[in-house]
Every structure is written in C-alpha cells, then in structure tokens.
C-alpha positions as CSV (number, residue, x, y, z in Angstrom):
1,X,15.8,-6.8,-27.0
2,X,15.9,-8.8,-23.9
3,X,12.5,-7.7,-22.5
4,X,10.6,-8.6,-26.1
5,X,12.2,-12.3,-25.4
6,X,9.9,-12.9,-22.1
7,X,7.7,-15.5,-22.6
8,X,4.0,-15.4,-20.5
9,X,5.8,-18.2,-18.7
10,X,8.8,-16.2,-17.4
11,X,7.3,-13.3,-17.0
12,X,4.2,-14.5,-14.8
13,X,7.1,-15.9,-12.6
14,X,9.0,-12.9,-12.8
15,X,5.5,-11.4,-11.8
16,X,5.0,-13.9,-8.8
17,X,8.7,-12.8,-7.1
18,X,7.7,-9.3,-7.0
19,X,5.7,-7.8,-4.2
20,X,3.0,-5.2,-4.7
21,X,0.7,-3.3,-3.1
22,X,-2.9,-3.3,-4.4
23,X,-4.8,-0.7,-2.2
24,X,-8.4,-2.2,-0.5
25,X,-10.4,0.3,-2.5
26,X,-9.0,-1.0,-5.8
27,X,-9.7,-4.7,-5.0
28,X,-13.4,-3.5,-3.8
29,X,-14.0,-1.9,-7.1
30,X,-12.7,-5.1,-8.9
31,X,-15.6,-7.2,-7.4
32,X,-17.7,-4.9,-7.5
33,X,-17.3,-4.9,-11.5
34,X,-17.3,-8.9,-11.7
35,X,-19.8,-9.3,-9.3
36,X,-22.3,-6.5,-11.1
37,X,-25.1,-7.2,-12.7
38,X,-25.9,-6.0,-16.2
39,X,-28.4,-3.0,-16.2
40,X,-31.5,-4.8,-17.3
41,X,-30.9,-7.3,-14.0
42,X,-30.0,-4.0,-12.3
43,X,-33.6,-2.6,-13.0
44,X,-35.5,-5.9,-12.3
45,X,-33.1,-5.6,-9.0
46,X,-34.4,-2.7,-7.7
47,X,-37.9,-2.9,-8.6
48,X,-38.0,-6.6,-7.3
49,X,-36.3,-5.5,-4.1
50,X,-38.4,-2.9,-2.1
51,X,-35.6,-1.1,0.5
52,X,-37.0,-0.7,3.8
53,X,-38.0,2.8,4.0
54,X,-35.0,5.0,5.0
55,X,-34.5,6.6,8.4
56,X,-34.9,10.5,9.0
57,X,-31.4,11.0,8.8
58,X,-30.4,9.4,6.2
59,X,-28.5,10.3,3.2
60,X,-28.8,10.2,-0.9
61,X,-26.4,11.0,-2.8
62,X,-27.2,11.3,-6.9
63,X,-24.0,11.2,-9.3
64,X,-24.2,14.3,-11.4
65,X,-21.4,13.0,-13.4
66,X,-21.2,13.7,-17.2
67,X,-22.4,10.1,-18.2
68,X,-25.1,10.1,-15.1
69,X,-26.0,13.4,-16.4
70,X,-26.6,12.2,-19.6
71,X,-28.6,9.2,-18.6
72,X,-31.0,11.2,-17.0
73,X,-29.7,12.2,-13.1
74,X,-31.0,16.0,-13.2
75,X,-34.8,14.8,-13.5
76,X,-34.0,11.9,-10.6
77,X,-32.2,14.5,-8.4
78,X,-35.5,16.8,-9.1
79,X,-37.8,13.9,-7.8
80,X,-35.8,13.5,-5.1
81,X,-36.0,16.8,-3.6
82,X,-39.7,16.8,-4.0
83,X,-40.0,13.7,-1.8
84,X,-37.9,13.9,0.6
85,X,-38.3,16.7,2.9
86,X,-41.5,15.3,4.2
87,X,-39.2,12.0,5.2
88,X,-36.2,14.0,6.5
89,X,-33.8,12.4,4.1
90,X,-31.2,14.3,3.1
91,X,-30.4,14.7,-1.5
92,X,-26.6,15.5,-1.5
93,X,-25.1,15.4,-5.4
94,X,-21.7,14.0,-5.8
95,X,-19.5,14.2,-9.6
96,X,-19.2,10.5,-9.0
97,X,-20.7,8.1,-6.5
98,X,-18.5,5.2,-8.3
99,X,-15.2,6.4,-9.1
100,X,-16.3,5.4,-12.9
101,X,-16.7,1.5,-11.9
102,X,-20.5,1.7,-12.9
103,X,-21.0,5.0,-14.7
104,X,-22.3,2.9,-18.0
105,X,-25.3,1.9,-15.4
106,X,-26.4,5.4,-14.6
107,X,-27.6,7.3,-13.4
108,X,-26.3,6.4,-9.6
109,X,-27.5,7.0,-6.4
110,X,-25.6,5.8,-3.2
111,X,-27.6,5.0,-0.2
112,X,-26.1,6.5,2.7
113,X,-28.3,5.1,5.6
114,X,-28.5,6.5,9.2
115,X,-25.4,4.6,11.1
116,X,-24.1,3.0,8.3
117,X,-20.3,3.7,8.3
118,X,-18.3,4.6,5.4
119,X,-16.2,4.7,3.1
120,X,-18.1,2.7,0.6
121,X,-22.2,2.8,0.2
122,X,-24.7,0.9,-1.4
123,X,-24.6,2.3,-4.9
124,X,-28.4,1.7,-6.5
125,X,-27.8,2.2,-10.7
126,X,-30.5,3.3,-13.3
127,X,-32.6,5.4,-11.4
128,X,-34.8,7.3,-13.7
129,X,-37.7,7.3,-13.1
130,X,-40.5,8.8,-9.9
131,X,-41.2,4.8,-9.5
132,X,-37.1,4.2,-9.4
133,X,-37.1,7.5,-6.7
134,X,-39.8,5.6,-4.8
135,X,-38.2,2.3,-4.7
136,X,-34.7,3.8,-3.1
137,X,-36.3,5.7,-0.6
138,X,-38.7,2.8,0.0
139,X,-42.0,4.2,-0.2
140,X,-45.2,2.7,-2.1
C-alpha cells in the first residue's frame, strides 16, 4: 500500500503543501485547553481573585450540561437565583458554556458582563459552592 509507506518525514511535508482552513473558534478552544489550569489552581483562582462586583445588567450563564450537572450545577444555579435579583443580574442556563473544552472542570458559569461583546465569555469552572456564587458575582 502506497499510503502505509509514508514516513512522518514525507508526510509532515506532504502536510506543509497543503492549505487548510482552521476556523478562529477552534484555535481559541486550543489555547484555551493548553493555557487552562488544572481544577485545584482553578479553585485557588477564583477564590484568590475577587471579580469586581457585576453591573445591573449583566449576565450568568450556568452550564446545565450532563457532566456540569453531575458536578453539581443545579444547586449553583439555585444560589444564583436567590442572589441575584436584589443585584439585577440576570441567571440564563446554557447545555454548554464550553463547547466540551472544560466540561471535566465543572460545573461552568460564563461571565457575561454589561458591554462586553461576544462571541466568547469569561468561562469561571468549579463553581459549587454559595462562597463560589459569591466570588463570581463579586460580593463579600
């Protein structure tokens, strides 16, 4: 077979000739998975990190995913609709914030804050807990 006779060589040159297309989302998910932190730095992240309290206006949205699910998103979604209609933040749920680039680091919230522009959001990971709520939303 001619194609079982490439070496790495000939075909990482073969490779080089060839024009693709990569598409900017994929190459923003690729460094946001070599650039990620492992979820224990994650966690020391956000609780080392107070956010600036959100603006009224501004949006969460929690991954109700099967794997964020698992890890715990209901109870975070709960906490933050008990917060935050006092700070006129709005809790929007989403199947998946990350497109499955971080779901082993959920449950995920993306930070949508008042005039950011999309497409892609801060994406916070592991947020459990009322204290993990509190820290996205920026209060005590």
């Amino acid at each position: 077979m001619k194609a079982a006779s490439l070496s790495i060589v000939s075909l990482c040159a073969l490779t080089s000739r060839t024009t693709a297309f990569i598409p900017s989302h994929s190459i923003h998910f690729q460094q946001q998975i070599i650039t990620t932190p492992s979820t224990r730095q994650q966690r020391q992240l956000l609780h080392q990190h107070h956010a600036e309290p959100l603006e009224r206006g501004s949006t969460v949205v929690v991954c109700i995913g099967p794997t964020c699910k698992k890890n715990g998103s209901k109870k975070a979604l709960s906490i933050f609709e008990e917060l935050t209609p006092d700070l006129g933040i709005t809790v929007d749920t989403m199947n998946c914030v990350s497109e499955c680039a971080e779901c082993g680091m959920g449950p995920n919230v993306e930070v949508r804050k008042l005039g950011d522009d999309g497409p892609f959001y801060p994406i916070k990971n592991g947020v459990r807990s009322e204290e993990d709520v509190k820290c996205v939303l920026g209060i005590e």
